[in-house]
C-alpha positions in Angstrom: -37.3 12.4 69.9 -37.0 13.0 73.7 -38.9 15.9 73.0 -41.7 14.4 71.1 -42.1 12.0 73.4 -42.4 14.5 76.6 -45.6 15.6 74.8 -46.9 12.5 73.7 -47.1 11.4 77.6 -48.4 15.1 78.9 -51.5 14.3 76.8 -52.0 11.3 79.0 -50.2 8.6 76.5 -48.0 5.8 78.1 -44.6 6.3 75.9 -41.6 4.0 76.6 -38.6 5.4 75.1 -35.6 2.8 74.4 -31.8 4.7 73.9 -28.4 4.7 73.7 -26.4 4.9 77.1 -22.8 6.2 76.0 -21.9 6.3 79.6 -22.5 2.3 79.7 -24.9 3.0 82.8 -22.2 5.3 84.7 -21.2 9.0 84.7 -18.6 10.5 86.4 -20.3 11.0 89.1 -23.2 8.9 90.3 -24.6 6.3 88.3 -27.8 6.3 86.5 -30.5 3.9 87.0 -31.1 1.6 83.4 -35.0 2.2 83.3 -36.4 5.2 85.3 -39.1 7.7 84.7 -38.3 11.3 82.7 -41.0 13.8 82.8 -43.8 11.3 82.3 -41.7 8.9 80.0 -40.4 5.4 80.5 -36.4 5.6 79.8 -34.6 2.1 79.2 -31.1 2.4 78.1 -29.5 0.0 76.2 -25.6 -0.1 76.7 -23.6 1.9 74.4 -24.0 3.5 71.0 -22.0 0.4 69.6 -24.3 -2.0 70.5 -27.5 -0.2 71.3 -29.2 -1.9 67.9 -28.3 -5.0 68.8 -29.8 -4.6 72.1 -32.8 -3.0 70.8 -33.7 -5.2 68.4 -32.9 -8.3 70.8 -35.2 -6.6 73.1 -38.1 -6.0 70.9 -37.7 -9.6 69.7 -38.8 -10.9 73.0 -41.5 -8.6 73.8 -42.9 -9.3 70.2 -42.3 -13.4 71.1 -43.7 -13.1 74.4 -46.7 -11.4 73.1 -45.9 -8.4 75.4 -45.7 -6.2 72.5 -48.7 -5.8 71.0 -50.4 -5.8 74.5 -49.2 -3.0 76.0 -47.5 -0.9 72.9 -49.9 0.1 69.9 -46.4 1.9 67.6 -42.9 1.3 67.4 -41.4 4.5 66.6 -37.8 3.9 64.9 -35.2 6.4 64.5 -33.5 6.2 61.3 -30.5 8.3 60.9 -28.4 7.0 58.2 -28.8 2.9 58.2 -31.7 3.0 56.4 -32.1 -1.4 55.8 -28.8 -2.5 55.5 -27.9 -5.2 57.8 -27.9 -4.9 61.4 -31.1 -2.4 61.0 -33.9 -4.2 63.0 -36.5 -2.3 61.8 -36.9 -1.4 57.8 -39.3 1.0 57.0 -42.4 -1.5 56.1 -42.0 -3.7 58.7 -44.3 -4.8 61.9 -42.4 -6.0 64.8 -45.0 -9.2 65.3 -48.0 -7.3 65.4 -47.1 -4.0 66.1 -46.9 -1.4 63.1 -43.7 0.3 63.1 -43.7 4.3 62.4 -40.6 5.5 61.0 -39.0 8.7 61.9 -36.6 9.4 59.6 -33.4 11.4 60.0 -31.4 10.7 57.3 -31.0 7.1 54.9 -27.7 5.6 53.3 -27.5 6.3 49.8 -28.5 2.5 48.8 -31.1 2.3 50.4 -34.8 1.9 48.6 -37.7 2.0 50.2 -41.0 0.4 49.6 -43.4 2.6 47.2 -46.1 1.2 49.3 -45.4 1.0 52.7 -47.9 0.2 55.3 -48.9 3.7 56.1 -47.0 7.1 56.5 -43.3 7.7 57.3 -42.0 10.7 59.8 -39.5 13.1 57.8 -37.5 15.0 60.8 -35.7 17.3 58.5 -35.8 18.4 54.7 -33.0 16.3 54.0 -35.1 13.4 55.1 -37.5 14.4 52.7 -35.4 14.4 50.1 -33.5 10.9 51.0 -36.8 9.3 51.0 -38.0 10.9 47.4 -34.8 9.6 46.2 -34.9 6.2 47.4 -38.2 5.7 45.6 -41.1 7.1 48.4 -43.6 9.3 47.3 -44.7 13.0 48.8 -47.9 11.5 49.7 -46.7 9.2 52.2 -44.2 11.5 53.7 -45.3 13.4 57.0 -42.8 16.4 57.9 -42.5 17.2 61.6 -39.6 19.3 61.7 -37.4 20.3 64.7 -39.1 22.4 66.8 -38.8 24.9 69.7 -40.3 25.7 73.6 -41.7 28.7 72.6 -43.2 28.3 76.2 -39.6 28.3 77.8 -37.5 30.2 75.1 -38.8 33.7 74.5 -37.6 36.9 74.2 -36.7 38.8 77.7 -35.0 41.5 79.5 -31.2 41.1 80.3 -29.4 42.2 77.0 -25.8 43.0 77.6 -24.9 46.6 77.1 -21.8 44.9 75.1 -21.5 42.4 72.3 -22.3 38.3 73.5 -22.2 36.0 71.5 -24.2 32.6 72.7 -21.8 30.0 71.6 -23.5 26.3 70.9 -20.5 24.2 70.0 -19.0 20.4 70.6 -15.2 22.2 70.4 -13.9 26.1 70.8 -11.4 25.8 67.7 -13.1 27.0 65.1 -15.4 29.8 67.1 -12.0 31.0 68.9 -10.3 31.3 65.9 -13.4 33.7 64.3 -13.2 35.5 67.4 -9.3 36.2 67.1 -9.8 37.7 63.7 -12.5 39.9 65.0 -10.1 41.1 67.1 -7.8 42.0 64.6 -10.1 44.3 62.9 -11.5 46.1 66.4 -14.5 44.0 67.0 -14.2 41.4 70.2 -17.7 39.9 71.2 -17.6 37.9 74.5 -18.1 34.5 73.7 -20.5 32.4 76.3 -20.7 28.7 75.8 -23.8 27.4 76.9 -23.1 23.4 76.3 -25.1 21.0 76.0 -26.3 18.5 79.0 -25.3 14.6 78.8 -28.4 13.9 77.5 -28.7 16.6 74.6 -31.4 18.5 76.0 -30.8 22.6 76.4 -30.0 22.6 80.3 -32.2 25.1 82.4 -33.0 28.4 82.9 -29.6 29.8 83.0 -29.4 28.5 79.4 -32.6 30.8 78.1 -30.6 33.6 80.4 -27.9 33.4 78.2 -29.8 33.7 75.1 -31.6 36.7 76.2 -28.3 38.4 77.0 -26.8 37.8 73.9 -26.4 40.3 70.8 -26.5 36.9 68.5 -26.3 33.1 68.4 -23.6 30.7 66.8 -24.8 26.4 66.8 -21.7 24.8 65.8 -21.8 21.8 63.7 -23.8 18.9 65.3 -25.7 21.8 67.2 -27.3 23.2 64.5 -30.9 21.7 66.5 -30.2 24.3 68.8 -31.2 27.0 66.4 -35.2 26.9 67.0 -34.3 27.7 70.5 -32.2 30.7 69.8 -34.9 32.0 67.2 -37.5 31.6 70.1 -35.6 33.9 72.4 -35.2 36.4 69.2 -31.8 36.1 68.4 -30.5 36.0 64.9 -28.4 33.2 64.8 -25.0 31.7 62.3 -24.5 28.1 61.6 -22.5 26.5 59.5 -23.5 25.1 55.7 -24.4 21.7 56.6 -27.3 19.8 55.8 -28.8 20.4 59.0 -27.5 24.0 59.0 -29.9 25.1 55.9 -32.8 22.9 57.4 -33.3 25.3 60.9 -31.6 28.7 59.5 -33.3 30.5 56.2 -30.1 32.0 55.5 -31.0 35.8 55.2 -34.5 35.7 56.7 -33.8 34.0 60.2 -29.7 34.3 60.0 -26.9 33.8 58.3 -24.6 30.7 57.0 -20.7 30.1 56.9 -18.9 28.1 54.9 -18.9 25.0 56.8 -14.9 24.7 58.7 -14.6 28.4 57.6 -13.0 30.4 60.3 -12.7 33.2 58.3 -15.9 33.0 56.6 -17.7 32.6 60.0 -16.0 36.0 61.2 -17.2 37.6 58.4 -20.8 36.6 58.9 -20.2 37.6 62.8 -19.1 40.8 61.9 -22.1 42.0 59.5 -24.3 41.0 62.7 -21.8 42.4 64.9 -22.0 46.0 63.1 -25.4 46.3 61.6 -27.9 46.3 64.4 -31.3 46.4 61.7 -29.8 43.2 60.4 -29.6 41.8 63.5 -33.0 42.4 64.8 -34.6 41.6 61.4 -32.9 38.3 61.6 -33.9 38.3 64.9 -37.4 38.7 64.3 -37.7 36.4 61.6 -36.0 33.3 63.8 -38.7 34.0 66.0 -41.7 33.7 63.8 -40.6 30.8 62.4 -40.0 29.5 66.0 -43.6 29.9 67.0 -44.9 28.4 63.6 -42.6 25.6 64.4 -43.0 24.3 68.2 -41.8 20.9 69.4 -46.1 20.8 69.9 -46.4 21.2 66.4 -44.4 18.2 65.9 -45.7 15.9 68.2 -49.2 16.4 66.8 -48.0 15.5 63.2 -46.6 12.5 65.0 -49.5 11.5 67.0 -51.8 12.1 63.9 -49.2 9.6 61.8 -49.6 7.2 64.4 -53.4 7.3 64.3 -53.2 6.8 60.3 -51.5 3.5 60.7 
């Protein structure tokens, strides 16, 4: 979304962006302001992830009851992942907040949930399974818009740098499961380097050293709850494995733009790292492929589809 939003504002659109502040306002350093400015957007952060929808939807209460709202905001963008309208949701799919139209951008939706066959315009699919939650809680194609995770094709691309020796780019939230693929590789005479390039507090890849380590690398691994990261690694023209997930099957064609491991799968994951590892035309094939899909699919791309849905409301 952070993404979206940095493009919605570069072509001159005042965007306020309301989230989640898991450090409650403080890192472990220096604290960090509640509302400030980021790269053209208005940030607000609303406590932590506990009670950021109760905060948000306290918040948009006001400004709707104040009249605020529909002055100075035209779209509230919600960001659906999982709740769908269950209670405690503020913001079901076909409802205004006061005045304002609210665009969803959906994630994923609980099993229960069912959605209006005629909402009041379109709804935002961020992934296939998105897609598919919707069509099975009742929505039709025809109001679904797709604007898929994307990639800075302008900031990821292919470069010098690659390592004379197998590296291995490592997107993970733990080292268990990679470690223990690398130890088996080791047992049968293969040992890649393994280079974690973690993510920043706020999700976001984290500079240029990060595109630095994708060009060096041989391939690309986004653990589980990284699998996002995958659009970025095709964009620098590395084939990349994930795991089986949901997310995992959304941003890797498995066989076209890399390959997928049984999700939890140490050995399976080794196995996969291994064909890549030995068979350099499979590597750059996959490698090539990750990066045409990147450039069909750029974070650009997306906010466009998002700006136009806003337009249709």
């Amino acid at each position: 979304m952070r993404e979206i939003c940095v493009r919605l504002a570069d072509e001159g659109h005042y965007v306020a962006m309301v989230s989640a502040d898991p450090g409650g306002g403080r890192s472990e350093r220096t604290p960090r302001p509640r509302i400030e400015s980021v790269d053209g957007v208005q940030l607000a952060r609303l406590g932590t992830s506990t009670f950021y929808r109760f905060m948000a939807r306290l918040l948009l209460s006001r400004l709707a009851g104040s009249g605020k709202l529909s002055k100075q905001y035209d779209v509230v963008v919600d960001c659906v992942y999982g709740l769908g309208n269950r209670p405690g949701h503020p913001l079901p799919l076909s409802q205004y907040v006061g005045e304002t139209p609210v665009l969803p951008l959906v994630f994923s939706l609980a099993r229960r949930f069912r959605a209006d066959p005629t909402p009041p315009g379109p709804v935002i699919a961020a992934t296939g399974q998105a897609r598919r939650d919707l069509n099975g809680a009742g929505l039709a194609d025809n109001w679904i818009v797709s604007a898929p995770y994307g990639a800075d094709t302008e900031r990821f691309s292919p470069g010098p740098g690659r390592a004379a020796e197998c590296v291995v780019a490592a997107e993970a939230r733990s080292r268990g499961l990679l470690d223990k693929a690398a130890k088996r590789l080791a047992r049968g005479g293969a040992a890649p380097q393994l280079e974690y390039a973690w993510a920043s507090e706020d999700g976001e890849p984290a500079g240029d050293e990060r595109v630095a380590r994708y060009r060096r690398a041989w391939l690309g691994y986004c653990g589980e709850g990284r699998e996002w990261l995958a659009p970025a690694m095709g964009a620098c023209g590395l084939a990349v494995v994930c795991p089986d997930t949901a997310a995992g099957r959304d941003l890797v064609v498995d066989g076209e733009t890399g390959l997928l491991h049984r999700r939890g799968k140490a050995r399976d994951l080794a196995r996969q790292m291994e064909r890549l590892f030995k068979d350099e035309v499979l590597r750059e094939r996959l490698g090539a492929g990750g990066l045409e899909r990147a450039r069909q699919n750029t974070w650009a791309r997306s906010a466009g589809l998002v700006l136009s849905a806003i337009e249709n409301l």
